[in-house]
Biotite code that builds the C-alpha atoms (Angstrom):
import biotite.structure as struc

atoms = struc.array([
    struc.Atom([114.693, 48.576, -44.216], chain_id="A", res_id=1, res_name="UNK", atom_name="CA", element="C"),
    struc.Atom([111.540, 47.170, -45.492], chain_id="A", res_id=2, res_name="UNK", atom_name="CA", element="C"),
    struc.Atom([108.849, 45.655, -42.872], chain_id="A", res_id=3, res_name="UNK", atom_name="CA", element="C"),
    struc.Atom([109.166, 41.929, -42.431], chain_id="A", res_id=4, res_name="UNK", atom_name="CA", element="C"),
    struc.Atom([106.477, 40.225, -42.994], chain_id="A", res_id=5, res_name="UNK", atom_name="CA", element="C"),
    struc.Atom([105.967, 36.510, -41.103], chain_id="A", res_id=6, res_name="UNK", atom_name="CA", element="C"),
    struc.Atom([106.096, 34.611, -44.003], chain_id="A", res_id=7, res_name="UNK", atom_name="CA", element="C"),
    struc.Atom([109.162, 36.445, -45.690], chain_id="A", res_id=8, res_name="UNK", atom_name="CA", element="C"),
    struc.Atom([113.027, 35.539, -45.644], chain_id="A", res_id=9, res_name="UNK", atom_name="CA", element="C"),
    struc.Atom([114.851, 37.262, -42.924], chain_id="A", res_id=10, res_name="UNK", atom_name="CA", element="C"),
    struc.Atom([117.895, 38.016, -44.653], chain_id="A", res_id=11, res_name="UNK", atom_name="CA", element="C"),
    struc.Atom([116.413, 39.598, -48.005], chain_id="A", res_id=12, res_name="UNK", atom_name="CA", element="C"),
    struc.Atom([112.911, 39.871, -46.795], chain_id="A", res_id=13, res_name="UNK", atom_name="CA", element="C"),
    struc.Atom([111.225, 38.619, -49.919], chain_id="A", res_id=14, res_name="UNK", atom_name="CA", element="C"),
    struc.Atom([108.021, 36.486, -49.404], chain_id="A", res_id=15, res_name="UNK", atom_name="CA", element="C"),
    struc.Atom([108.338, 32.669, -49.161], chain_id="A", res_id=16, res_name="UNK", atom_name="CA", element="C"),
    struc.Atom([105.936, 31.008, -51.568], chain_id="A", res_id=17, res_name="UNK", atom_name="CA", element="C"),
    struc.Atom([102.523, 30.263, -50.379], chain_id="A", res_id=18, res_name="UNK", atom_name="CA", element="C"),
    struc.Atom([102.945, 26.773, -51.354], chain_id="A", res_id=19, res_name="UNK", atom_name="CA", element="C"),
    struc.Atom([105.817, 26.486, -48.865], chain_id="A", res_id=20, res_name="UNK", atom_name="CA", element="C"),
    struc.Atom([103.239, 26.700, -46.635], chain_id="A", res_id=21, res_name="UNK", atom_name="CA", element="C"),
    struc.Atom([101.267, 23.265, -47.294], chain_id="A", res_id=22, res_name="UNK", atom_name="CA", element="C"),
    struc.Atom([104.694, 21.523, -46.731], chain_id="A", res_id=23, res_name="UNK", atom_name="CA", element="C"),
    struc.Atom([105.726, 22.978, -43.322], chain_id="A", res_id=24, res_name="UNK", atom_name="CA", element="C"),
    struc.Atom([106.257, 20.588, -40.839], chain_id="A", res_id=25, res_name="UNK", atom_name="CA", element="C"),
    struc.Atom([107.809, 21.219, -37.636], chain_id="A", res_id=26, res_name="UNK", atom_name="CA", element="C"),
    struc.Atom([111.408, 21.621, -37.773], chain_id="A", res_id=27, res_name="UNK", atom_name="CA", element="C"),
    struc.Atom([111.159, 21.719, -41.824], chain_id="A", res_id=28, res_name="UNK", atom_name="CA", element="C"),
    struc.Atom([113.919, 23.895, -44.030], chain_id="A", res_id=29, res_name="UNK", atom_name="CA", element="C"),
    struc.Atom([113.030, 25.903, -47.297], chain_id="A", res_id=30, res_name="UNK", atom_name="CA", element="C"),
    struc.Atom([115.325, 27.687, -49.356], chain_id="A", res_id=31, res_name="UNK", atom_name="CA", element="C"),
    struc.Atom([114.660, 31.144, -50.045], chain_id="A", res_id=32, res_name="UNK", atom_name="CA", element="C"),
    struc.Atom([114.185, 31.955, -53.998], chain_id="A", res_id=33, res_name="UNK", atom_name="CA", element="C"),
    struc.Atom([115.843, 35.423, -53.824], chain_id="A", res_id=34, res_name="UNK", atom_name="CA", element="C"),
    struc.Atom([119.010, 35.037, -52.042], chain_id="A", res_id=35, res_name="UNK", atom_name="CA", element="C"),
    struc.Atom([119.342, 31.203, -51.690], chain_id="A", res_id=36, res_name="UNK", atom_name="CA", element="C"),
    struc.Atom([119.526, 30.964, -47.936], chain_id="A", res_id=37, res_name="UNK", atom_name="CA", element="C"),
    struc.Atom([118.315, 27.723, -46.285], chain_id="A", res_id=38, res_name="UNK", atom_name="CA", element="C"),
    struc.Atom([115.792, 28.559, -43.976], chain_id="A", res_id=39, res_name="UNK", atom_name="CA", element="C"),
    struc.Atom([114.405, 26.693, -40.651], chain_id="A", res_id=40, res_name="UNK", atom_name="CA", element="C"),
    struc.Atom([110.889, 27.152, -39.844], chain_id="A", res_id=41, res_name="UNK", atom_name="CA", element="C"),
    struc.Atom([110.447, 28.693, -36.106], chain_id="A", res_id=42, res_name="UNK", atom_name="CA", element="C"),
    struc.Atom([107.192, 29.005, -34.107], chain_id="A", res_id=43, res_name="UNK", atom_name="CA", element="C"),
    struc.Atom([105.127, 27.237, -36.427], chain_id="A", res_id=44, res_name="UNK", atom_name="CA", element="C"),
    struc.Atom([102.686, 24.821, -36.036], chain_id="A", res_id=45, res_name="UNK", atom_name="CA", element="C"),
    struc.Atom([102.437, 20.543, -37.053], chain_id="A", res_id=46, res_name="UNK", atom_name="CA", element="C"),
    struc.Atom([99.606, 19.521, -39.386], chain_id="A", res_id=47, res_name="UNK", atom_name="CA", element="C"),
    struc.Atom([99.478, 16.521, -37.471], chain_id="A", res_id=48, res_name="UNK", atom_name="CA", element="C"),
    struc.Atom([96.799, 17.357, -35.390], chain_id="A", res_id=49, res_name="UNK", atom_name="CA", element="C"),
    struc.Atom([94.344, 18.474, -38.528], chain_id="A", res_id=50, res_name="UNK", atom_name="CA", element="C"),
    struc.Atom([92.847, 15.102, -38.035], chain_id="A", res_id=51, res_name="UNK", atom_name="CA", element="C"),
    struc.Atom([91.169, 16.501, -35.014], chain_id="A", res_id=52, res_name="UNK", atom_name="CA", element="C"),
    struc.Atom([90.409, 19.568, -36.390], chain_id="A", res_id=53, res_name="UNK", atom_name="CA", element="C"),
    struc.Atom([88.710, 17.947, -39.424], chain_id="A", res_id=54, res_name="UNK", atom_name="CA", element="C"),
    struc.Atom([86.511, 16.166, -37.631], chain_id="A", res_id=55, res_name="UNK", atom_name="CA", element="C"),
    struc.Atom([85.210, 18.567, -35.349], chain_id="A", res_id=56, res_name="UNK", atom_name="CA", element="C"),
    struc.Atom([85.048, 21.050, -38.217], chain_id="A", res_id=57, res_name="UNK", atom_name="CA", element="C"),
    struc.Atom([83.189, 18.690, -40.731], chain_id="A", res_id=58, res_name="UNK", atom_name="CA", element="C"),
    struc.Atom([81.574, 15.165, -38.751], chain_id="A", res_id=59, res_name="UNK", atom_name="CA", element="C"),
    struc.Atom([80.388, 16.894, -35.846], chain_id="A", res_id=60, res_name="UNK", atom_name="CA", element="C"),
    struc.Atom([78.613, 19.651, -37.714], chain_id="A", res_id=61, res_name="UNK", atom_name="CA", element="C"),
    struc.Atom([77.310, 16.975, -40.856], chain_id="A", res_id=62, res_name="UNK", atom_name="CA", element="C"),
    struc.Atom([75.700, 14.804, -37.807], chain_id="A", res_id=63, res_name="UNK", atom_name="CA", element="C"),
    struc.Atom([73.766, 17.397, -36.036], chain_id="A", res_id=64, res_name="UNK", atom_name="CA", element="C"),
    struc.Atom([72.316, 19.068, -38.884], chain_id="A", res_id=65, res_name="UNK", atom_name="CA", element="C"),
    struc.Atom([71.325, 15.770, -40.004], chain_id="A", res_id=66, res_name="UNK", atom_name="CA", element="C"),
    struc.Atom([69.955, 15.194, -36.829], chain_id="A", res_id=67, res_name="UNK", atom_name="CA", element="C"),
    struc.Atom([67.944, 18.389, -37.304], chain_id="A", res_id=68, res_name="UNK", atom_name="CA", element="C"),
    struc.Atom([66.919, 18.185, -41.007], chain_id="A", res_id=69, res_name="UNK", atom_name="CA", element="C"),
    struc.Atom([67.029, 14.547, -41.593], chain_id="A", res_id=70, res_name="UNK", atom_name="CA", element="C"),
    struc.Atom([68.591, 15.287, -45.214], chain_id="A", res_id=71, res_name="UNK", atom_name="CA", element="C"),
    struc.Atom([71.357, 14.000, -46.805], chain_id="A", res_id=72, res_name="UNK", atom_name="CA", element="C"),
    struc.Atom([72.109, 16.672, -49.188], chain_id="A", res_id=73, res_name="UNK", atom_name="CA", element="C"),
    struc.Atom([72.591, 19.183, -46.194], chain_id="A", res_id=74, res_name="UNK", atom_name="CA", element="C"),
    struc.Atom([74.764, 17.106, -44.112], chain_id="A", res_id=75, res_name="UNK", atom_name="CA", element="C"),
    struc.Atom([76.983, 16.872, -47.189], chain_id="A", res_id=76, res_name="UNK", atom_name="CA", element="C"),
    struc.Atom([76.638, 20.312, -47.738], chain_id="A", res_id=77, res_name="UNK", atom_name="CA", element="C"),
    struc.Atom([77.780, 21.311, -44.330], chain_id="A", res_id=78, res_name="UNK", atom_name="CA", element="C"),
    struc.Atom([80.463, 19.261, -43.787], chain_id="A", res_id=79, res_name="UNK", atom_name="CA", element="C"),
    struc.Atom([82.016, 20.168, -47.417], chain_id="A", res_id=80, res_name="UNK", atom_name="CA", element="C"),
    struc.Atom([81.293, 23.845, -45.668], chain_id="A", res_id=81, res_name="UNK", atom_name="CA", element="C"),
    struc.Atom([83.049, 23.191, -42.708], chain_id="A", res_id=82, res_name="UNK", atom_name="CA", element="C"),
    struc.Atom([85.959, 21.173, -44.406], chain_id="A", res_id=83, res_name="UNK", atom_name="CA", element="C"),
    struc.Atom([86.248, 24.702, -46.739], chain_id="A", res_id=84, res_name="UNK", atom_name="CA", element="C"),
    struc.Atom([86.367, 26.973, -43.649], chain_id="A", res_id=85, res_name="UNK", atom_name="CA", element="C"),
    struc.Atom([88.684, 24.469, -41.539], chain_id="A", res_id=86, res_name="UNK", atom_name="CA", element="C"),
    struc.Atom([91.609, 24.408, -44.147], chain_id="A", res_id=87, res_name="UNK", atom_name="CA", element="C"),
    struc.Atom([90.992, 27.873, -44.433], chain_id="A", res_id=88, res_name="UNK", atom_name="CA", element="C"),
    struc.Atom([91.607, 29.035, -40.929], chain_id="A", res_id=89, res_name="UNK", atom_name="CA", element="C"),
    struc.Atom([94.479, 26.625, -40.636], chain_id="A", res_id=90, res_name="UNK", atom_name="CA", element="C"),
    struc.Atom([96.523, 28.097, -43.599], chain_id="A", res_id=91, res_name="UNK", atom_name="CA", element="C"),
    struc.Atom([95.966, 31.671, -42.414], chain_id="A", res_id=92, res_name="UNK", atom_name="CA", element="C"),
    struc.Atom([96.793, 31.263, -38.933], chain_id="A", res_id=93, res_name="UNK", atom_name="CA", element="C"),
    struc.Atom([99.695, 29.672, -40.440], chain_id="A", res_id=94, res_name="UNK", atom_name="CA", element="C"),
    struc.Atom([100.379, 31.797, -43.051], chain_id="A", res_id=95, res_name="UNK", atom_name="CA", element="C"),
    struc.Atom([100.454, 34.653, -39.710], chain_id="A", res_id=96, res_name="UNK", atom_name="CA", element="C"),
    struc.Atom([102.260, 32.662, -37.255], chain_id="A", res_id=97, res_name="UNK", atom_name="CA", element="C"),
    struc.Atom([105.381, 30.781, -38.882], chain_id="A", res_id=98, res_name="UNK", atom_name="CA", element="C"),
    struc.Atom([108.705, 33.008, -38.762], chain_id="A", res_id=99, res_name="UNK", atom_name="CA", element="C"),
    struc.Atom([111.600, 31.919, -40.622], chain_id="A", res_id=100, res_name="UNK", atom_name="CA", element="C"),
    struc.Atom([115.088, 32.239, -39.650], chain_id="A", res_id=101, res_name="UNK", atom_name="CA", element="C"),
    struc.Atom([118.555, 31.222, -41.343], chain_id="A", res_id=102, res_name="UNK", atom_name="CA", element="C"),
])
């Protein structure tokens, strides 16, 4: 039996499609490309509070190193930084966390 991976069907065990992974919502269904099964999303988290996230990850960060600098092109550098880094570490905690069941 092959390992299972968390973002992999659990009947066939093929990997879902990492662009499942920008749709998940809580509660959300896929359908698995392999073997067809509809599959419910389990232990996965909402996107609804990336609002929060955003702005601590991109406002927060902009202001105080304009604060510090008092330049425009590095707050907008930092917060396009942060904004980078922020939807990165929400699609790979993701990515690792959501477990699929049929």
């Amino acid at each position: 039996m092959p390992y299972k991976t968390s973002f992999s069907c659990d009947r066939c065990h093929a990997n879902i499609s990492i662009k499942e992974l920008f749709r998940l919502q809580k509660n959300s269904t896929t359908t698995c490309k392999s073997c067809h099964a509809t599959l419910h999303s389990n232990e996965t988290i909402s996107f609804s509070w990336a609002f929060f996230i955003g702005f601590c990850s991109t406002v927060i960060p902009a202001e105080i190193s304009f604060n510090m600098t008092n330049s425009l092109a590095t707050m907008i550098a930092t917060a396009v930084i942060g904004g980078i880094l922020a939807v990165i570490g929400i699609a790979f905690y993701t990515y690792n966390t959501t477990r699929f069941s049929s």
